[in-house]
N, C-alpha and C positions, 0 to 999 in steps of 0.2 A: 310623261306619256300615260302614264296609271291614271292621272286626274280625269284625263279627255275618255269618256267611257270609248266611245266609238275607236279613237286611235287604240285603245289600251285591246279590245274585241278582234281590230283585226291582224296587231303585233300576234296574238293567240291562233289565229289561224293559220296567218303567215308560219310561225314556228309547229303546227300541228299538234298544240294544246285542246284538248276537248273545250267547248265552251256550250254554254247551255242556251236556246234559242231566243235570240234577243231581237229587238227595235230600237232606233232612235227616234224618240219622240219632243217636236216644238212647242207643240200646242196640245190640250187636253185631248181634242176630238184626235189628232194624231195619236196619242198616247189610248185612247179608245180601242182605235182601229189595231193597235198595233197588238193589245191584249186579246180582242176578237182572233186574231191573227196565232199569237203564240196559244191561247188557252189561260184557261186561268186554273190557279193561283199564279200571281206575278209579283214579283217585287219590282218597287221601282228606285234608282239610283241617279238620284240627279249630278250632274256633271261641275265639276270644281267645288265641292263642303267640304268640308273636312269631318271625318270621323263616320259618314253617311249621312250625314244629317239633312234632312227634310226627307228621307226614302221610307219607306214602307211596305209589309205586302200587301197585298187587295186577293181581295178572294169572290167580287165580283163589281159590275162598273161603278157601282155606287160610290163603293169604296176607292175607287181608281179614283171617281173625279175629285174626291176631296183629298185625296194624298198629291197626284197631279198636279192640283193648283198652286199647295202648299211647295210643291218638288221645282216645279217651274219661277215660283217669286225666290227660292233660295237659291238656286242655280245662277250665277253671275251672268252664266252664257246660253244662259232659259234652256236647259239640253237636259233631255233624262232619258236612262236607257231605261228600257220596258221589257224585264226579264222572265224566262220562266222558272219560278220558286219549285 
């Protein structure tokens, strides 16, 4: 359940764990909107790497689209949460 961000997000709310404002993001332009949305600085965590690999933060969209593209080819399941750092 930890791998799948989204499953892992809402076990945390289910059990009333703080968690910090996030999105799930498909596609870049998803992963856009969804930083416009949270604010930035954002890290992002793409879904099933091991160790976080391919995430990064962005400190604004530029940097979103090139960590994003790279988050989504390493993602098995093209899934990345879009979180606020």
């Amino acid at each position: 359940m930890a791998e799948d961000r989204e499953m892992f997000r809402d076990l945390c709310e289910r059990i009333g764990e703080p968690i910090l404002k996030s999105e799930i993001a498909h596609t870049i332009e998803e992963g856009v909107e969804a930083a416009k949305n949270i604010g930035y600085p954002v890290i992002l965590r793409p879904a099933f790497t091991l160790g976080g690999t391919g995430g990064g933060f962005a400190d604004d969209e530029n940097e979103l689209r090139i960590i994003m593209k790279n988050a989504l080819k390493l993602s098995p399941v093209h899934q990345v949460l879009v979180e606020k750092s």
